[in-house]
C-alpha positions in Angstrom: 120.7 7.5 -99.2 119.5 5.6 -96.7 117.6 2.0 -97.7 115.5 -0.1 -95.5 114.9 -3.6 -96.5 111.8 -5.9 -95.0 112.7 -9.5 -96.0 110.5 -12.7 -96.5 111.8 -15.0 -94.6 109.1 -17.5 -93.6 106.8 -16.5 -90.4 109.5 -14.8 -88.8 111.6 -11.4 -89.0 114.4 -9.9 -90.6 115.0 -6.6 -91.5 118.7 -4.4 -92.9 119.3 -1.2 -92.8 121.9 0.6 -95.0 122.8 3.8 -93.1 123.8 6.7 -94.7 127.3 6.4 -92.9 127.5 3.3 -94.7 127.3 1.2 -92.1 124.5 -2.2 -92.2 122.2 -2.8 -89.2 120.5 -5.9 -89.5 117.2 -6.4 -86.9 116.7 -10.1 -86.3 117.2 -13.2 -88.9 115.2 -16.1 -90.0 115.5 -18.7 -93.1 119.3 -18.1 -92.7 121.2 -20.6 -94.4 125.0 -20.7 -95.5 125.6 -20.8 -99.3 126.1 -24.2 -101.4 125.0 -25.1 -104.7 121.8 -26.2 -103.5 121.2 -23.5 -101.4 121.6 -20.3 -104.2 119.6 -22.8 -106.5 116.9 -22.7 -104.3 117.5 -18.7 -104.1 117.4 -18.8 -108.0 114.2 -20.4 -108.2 112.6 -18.4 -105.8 113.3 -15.2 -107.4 111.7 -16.5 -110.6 108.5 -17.9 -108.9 107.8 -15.0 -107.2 107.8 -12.7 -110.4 105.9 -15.3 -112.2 103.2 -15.9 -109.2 99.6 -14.0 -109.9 96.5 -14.2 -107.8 96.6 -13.6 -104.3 100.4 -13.8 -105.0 101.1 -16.1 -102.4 104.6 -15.1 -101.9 105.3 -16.5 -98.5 105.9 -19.9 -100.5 108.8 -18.2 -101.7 111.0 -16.9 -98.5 114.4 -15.2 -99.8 117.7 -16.4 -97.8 119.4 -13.4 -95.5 122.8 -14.2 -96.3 122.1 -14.2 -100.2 119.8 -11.3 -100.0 122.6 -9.2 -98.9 125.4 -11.0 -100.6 123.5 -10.0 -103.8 123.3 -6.2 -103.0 127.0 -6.0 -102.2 126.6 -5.9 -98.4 129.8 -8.0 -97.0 129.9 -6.8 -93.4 127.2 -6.1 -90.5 128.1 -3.0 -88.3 125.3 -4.2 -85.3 122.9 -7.2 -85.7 119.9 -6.5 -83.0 118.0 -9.4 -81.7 114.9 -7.9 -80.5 114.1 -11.1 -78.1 114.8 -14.3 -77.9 112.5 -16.5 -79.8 113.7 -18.9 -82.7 111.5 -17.4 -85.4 113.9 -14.0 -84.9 117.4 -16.0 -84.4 116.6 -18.9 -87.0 119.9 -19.2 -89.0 121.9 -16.3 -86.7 125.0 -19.3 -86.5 125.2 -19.0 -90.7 124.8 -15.6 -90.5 127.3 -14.3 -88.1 129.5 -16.9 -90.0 128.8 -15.4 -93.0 129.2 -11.3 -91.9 130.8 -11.2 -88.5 129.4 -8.3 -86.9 131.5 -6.1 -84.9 128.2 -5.2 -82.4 125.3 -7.0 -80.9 122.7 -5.6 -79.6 120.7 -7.8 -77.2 118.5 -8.0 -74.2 119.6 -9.7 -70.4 117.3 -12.3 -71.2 117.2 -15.2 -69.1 115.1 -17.5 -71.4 115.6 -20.8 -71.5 114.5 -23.4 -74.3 113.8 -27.3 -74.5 114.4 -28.9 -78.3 113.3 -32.1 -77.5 109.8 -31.5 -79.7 111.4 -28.9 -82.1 111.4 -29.9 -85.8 111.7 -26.9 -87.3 114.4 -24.9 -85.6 118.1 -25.9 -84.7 119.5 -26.3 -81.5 122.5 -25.3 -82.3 121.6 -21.4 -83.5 120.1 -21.0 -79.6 123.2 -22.7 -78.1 125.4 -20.1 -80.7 123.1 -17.4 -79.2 123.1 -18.1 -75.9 127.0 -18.5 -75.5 126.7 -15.0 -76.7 124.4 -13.7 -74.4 125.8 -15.7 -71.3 129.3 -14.7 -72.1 129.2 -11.4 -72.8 131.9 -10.7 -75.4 133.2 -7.4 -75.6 134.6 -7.5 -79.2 134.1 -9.5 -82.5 130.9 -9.0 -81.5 131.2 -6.5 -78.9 127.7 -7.5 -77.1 125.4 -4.5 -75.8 122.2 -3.9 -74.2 121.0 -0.6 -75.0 117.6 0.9 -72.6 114.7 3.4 -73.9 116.5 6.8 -74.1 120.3 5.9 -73.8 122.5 8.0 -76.0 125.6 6.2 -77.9 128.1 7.9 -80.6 127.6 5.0 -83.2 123.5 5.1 -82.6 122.4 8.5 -81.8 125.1 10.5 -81.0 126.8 13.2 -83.2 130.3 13.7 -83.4 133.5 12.3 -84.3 131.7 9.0 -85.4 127.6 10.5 -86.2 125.0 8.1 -85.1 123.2 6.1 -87.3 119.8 7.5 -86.3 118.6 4.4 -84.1 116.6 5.9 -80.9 115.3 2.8 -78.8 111.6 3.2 -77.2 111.9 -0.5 -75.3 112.7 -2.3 -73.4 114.0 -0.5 -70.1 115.2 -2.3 -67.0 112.0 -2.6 -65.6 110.7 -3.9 -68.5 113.3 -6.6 -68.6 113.0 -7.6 -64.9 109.4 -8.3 -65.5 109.7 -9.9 -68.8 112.9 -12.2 -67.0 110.7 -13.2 -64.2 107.1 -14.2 -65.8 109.1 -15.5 -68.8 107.3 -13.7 -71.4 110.0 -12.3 -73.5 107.7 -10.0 -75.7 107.6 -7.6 -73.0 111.3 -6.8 -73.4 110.7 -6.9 -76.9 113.3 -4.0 -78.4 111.3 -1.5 -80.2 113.4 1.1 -82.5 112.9 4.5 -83.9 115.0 5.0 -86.8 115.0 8.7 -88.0 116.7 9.2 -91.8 116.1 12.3 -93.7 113.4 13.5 -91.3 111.4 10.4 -92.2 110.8 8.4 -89.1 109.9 4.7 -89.4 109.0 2.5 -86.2 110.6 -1.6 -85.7 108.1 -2.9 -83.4 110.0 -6.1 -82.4 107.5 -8.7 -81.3 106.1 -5.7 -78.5 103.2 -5.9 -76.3 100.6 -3.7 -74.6 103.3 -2.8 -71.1 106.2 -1.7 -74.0 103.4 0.3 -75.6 102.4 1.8 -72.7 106.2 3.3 -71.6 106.4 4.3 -75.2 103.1 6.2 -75.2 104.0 8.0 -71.9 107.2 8.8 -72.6 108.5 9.0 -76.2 104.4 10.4 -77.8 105.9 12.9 -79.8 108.7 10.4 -81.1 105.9 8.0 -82.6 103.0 10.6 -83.8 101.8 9.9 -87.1 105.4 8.1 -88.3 105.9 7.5 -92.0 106.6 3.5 -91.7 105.9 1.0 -88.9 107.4 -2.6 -89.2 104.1 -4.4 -87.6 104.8 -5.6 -84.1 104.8 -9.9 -83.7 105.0 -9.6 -88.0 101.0 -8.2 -87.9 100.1 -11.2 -86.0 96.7 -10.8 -83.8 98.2 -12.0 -80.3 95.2 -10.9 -78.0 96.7 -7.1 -77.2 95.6 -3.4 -77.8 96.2 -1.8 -80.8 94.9 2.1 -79.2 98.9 2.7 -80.0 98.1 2.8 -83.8 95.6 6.2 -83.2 98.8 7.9 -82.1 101.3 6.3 -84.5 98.8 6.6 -87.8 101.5 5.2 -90.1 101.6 6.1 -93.2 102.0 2.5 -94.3 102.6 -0.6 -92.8 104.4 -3.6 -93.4 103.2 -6.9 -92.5 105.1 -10.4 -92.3 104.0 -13.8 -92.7 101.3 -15.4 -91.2 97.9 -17.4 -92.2 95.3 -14.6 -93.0 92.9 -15.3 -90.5 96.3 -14.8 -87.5 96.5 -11.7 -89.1 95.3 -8.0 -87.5 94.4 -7.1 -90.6 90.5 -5.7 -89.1 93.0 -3.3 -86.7 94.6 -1.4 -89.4 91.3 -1.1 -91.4 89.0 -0.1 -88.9 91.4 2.9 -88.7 92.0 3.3 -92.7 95.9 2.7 -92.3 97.1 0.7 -95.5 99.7 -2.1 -95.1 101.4 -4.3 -97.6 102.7 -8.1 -96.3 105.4 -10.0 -97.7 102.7 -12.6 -99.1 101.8 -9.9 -101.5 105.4 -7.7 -101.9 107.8 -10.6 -101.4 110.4 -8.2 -99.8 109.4 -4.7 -99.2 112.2 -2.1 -99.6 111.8 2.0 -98.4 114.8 4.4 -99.5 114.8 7.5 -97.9 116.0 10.3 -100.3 115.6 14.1 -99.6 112.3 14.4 -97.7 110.6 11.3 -98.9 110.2 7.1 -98.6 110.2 6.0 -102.1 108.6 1.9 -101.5 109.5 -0.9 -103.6 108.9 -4.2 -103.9 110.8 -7.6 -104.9 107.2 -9.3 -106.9 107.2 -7.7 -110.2 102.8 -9.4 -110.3 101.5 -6.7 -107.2 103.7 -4.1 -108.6 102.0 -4.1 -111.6 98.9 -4.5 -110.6 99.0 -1.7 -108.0 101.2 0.8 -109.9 101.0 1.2 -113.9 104.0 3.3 -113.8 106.7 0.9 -111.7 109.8 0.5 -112.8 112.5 -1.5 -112.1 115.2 0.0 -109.8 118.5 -2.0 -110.6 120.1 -0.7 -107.3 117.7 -2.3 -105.3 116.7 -5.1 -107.1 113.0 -4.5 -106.6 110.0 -2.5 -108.5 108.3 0.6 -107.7 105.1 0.7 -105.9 104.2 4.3 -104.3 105.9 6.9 -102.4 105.6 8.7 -98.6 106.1 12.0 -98.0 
């Protein structure tokens, strides 16, 4: 059984997958802190505000902490941790969290970015010097680093064999992609984007993409992204002044959405075209296990399951409540 977890953390991304080779992919990180006292009281109290929280939920007041997240559903090791570009709000934390799991793989782009912290407040400097000794160095183990193209095949991804892929196809970036993004310094344009394919269920990780990725993917991987079950909302479901035309071929099933003030939200997108979403401000964290031929979605805020489901339940497995099903 294959489980996808979409985590609150903040107004950024983070998202695990638990492959059915039992192997833990983990796509970006954000409100990653290493575990004290203080910091799993502050995970404690979160978890109990969040089921207590009514209204409009306002969950995003309540981010979860990556490292305890999967500490508390018995994941001790990361296979590959993909940073889908190099902004903060995707790498916030990453020093704590390779710390804490050690990946054996990173998957990254040949991004040249650059940052100045001399007016930053909220990030650390020192998770984008850990990162960038990474990229610039180029380790080939513990992590090996990698940067995987639209359309590359690999044993551990894709590939089966000896050692059966884990079912990730990537869409973007390709070189060209990169090239461009590297010289007009706007890193969403080599934004990785990721199929992941699990019991025929097919769910999209948009990555912080723009309108030149969604153009390649439309011209050359159509049939990949036709009406998938899941999309993971490019830039967290952030307006950011692009097309969405690539949601009339994708027509996801459902939609998750990160944090964000409503009003920076593309909420009028997804409506116009009757596509239904959930965001972490209402779910918390948002969990999909794929079993047999269909997504069964839960939910980490006991309130909107409730209210949107008379029949959840609580799944002790994945520590979350049951809110509808795909497929």
């Amino acid at each position: 059984m294959a489980v996808i977890h979409y985590l609150n953390v903040n107004e950024g991304d983070c998202s695990v997958v638990q492959h059915n080779s039992g192997r833990v992919s983990v796509i970006d990180v954000c409100n990653a802190q290493a575990l004290t006292e203080k910091t799993r009281s502050a995970d404690i109290l979160a978890e109990a505000l969040a089921k207590a929280t009514g209204g409009n939920f306002q969950q995003k007041k309540y981010p979860v902490n990556p490292i305890a997240y999967l500490k508390s559903h018995g994941i001790d090791s990361v296979f590959r941790f993909i940073v889908t570009h190099p902004d903060m709000d995707h790498l916030d934390g990453v020093e704590a969290f390779f710390d804490a799991f050690k990946p054996s793989n990173l998957w990254d782009t040949d991004n040249d970015e650059e940052k100045d912290f001399e007016n930053q407040t909220r990030y650390r400097e020192d998770d984008w010097k850990f990162y960038t000794n990474l990229r610039d160095t180029k380790p080939q183990s513990n992590p090996k680093w990698l940067t995987v193209y639209s359309g590359q095949i690999g044993e551990y991804w894709n590939k089966s064999g000896a050692n059966p892929g884990d079912g990730l196809h990537v869409l973007a970036p390709t070189p060209e992609l990169l090239a461009e993004a590297n010289k007009s310094g706007d890193y969403n344009d080599c934004s990785y984007v990721l199929l992941y394919i699990t019991s025929d269920r097919r769910i999209v990780f948009g990555g912080d993409s723009n309108d030149k990725s969604w153009e390649h993917i439309l011209k050359t991987h159509k049939a990949d992204v036709t009406n998938v079950d899941l999309l993971i909302a490019p830039h967290h479901g952030r307006k950011s002044g692009r097309s969405y035309d690539f949601l009339d071929v994708l027509k996801p099933k459902l939609t998750f959405f990160g944090n964000a003030r409503s009003e920076h939200l593309a909420y009028d997108a997804w409506n116009y075209r009757d596509l239904p979403y959930i965001t972490n401000n209402q779910a918390n964290c948002m969990v999909a296990s794929a079993t047999g031929e269909k997504l069964y979605i839960y939910v980490t805020n006991e309130s909107f399951a409730r209210k949107n489901n008379s029949a959840t339940f609580y799944n002790e497995n994945l520590k979350a409540w049951y809110y509808s099903t795909i497929g």
